[in-house]
Structure formats: C-alpha cells, structure tokens
C-alpha positions in Angstrom: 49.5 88.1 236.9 47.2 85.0 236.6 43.2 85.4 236.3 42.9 84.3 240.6 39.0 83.9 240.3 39.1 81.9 236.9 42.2 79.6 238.0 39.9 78.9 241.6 36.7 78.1 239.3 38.8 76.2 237.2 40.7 74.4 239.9 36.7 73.6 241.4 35.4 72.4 238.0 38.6 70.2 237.6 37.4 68.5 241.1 33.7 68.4 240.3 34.2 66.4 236.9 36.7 63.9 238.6 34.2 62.8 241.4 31.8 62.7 238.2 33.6 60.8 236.1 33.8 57.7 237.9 36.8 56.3 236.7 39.6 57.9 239.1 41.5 56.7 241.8 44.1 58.2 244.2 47.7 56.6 244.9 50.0 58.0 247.7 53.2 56.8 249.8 55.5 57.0 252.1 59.5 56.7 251.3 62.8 55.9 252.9 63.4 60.1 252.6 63.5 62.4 250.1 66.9 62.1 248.5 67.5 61.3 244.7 68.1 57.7 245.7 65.0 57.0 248.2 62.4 54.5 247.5 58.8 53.8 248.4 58.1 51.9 251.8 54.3 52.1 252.1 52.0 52.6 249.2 48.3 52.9 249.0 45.2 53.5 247.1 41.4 54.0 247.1 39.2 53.8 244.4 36.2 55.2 242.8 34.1 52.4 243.9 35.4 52.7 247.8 38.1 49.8 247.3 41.1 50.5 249.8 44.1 48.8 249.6 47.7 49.2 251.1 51.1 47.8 251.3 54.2 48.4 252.7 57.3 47.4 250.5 60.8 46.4 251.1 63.5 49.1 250.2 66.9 48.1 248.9 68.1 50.8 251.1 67.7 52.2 255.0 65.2 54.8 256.0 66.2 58.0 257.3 65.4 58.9 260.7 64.0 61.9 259.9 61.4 59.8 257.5 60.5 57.7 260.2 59.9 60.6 262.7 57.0 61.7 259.9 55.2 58.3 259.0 56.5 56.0 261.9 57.7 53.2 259.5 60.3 51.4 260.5 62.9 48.7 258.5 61.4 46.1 260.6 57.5 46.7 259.8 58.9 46.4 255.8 61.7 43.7 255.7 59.4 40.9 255.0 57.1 42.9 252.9 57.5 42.4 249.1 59.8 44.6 246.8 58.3 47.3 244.7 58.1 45.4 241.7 56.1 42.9 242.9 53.8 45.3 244.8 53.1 47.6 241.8 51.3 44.5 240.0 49.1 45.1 242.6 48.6 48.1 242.3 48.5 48.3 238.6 45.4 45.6 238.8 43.7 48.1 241.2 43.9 50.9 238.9 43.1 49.6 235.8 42.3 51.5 233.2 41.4 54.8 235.9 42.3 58.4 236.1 45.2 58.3 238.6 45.2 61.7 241.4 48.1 61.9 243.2 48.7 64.8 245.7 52.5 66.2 244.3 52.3 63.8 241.3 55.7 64.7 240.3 57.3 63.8 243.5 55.2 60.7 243.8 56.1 59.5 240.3 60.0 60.2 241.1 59.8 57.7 244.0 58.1 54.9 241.9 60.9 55.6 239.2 63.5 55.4 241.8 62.0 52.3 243.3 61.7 50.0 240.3 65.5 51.4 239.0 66.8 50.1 242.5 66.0 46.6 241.6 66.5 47.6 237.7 63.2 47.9 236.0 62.9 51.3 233.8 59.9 53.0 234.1 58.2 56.1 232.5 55.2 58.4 232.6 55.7 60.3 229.2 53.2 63.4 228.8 50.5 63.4 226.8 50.3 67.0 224.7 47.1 66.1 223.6 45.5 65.6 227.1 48.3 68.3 228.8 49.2 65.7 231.8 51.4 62.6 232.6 50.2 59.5 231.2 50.1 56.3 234.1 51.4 52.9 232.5 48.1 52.1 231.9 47.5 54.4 229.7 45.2 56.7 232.6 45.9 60.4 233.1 48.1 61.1 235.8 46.8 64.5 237.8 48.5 66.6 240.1 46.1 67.4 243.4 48.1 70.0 245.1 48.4 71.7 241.6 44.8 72.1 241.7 44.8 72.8 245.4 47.1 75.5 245.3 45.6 77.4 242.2 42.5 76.8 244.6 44.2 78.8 247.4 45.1 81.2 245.3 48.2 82.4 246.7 51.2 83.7 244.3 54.5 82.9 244.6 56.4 86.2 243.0 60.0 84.0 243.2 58.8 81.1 241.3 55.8 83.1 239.0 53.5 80.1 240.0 50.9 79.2 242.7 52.4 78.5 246.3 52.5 75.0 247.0 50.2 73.9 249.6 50.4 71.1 251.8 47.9 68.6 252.5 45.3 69.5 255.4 44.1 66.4 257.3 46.9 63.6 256.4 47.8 61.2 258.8 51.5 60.6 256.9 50.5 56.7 255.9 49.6 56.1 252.5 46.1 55.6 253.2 45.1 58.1 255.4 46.8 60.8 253.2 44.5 59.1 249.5 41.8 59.8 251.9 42.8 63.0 253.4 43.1 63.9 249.8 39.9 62.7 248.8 38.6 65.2 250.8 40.2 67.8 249.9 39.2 66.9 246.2 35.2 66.9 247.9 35.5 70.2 249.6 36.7 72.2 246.2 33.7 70.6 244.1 31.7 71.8 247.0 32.5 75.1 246.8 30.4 77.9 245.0 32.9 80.9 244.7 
C-alpha cells in the first residue's frame, strides 16, 4: 500500500510549485464522443497571465448524441468553425514555451492525436524519462491534474492497485469553464495544510 499522507503532500506541493512557477497553462475540450475514432469540437485554454481563449472546431465526423447531451454542442455551432489543424496553431502560439495541465492528460492527448490523424497530420507526445511526464510539441511538460487530484483524495482502487480516478468538481462541460474549474481545483490543493 502507497505512503496516503506523503502521496497527498506530494500531490499539494506538485500544485503549489505550478501556480509558482509562472510558466503553466491549462488546455481542455470537448469531443464528438469517446470512441477510438472521435475528435475534438471545442477546445480551450487559460494561461498563467489570465489570457482565455476558446474555439470550437469542425470534426470530420458526427457527434454522438450522448456527447451533445453533456456539453450541448451541436454540428451546427461547429460546421463553419476551422478544422483542428488550423486551430492548434492557435493554440500552440498560446502556449508557447509553458507547462501544459490538462485534467485526464492521457485522454486529452488521445483526442488531439485522433483529431490531426483525421485530416492526416501525425502527431506525438513522447515521454521524457528524465522529467517522468509527456513532453507537449513544444517541448513543455505535459501534467496529468486528475492524477494529482486523485492521489490528493486519497482513495485506493484495490482492482487497478492505483488511486481512484476522480472527476472534476465545478466543470461546466465547455472547454473553458472546465481549464477554469480546473484551475481551481489546482488553487484549493496548494491551499491546503494537511
């Protein structure tokens, strides 16, 4: 069994030196679904300096109805929008040369791989041994929120041998609102003083 009060300290210093460090941002969408083939419909981002900034962004494919009974988007709010590709410059000017936090990293990164391969662009996040994360394409650590969030919480998982995934308190299911909802989140583990 994991260390619980060393994994929560860790989890709050891990917050603490990310507000610190001034060079951090937070990405988040929203998708046509879940599948191995959906893509990215809405995607936003705020930044260490308070810039805000969100798109939505034209799939090649339909989105679910299930999807749209979460976020609200519909094919019509995104078929004149622009195509990933041409979103993610965007985006990728944004970030620069920040820290990227993402809330489920791995399931955020499988949608922006999914989305560029629709319209045939390869793209990868290779890890980094020497800084033990995912590496963003430019060259920024990628970090995994609800990682952090549920080694916060604390609760085990005996199936898996890990830390219970956690969803995220306070999102509103739009790209935005969820970077900010995780913002906070981020705030309220520095704040704490086991």
């Amino acid at each position: 069994m994991p260390d619980f009060t060393a994994d929560k300290e860790n989890s709050i210093q891990w917050a603490k030196s990310i507000l610190h460090s001034g060079e951090w941002c937070i990405l988040d969408s929203e998708t046509t679904g879940l599948g191995i083939n959906s893509q990215i419909i809405q995607v936003g981002i705020i930044t260490d300096s308070g810039e805000e900034w969100q798109s939505f962004v034209k799939p090649t494919i339909s989105i679910s109805e299930e999807a749209t009974e979460i976020h609200g988007i519909t094919f019509e709010d995104v078929e004149e929008a622009p195509y990933f590709e041409q979103v993610f410059i965007d985006l990728w000017k944004i970030v620069k040369n920040r820290s990227v936090i993402i809330f489920n990293a791995e399931n955020e990164l499988k949608f922006i791989r999914q989305s560029m391969r629709a319209r045939g662009i390869q793209i990868a996040f290779p890890t980094s041994d020497k800084r033990k994360c995912r590496i963003f394409s430019n060259g920024g650590s990628i970090h995994c929120a609800m990682q952090m969030y549920s080694q916060y919480m604390g609760e085990w998982n005996e199936q898996y041998g890990n830390y219970r995934w956690q969803k995220l308190p306070g999102g509103d299911h739009s790209a935005l609102g969820d970077c900010k909802a995780t913002l906070e989140l981020i705030k309220k583990m520095a704040e704490d003083n086991i």
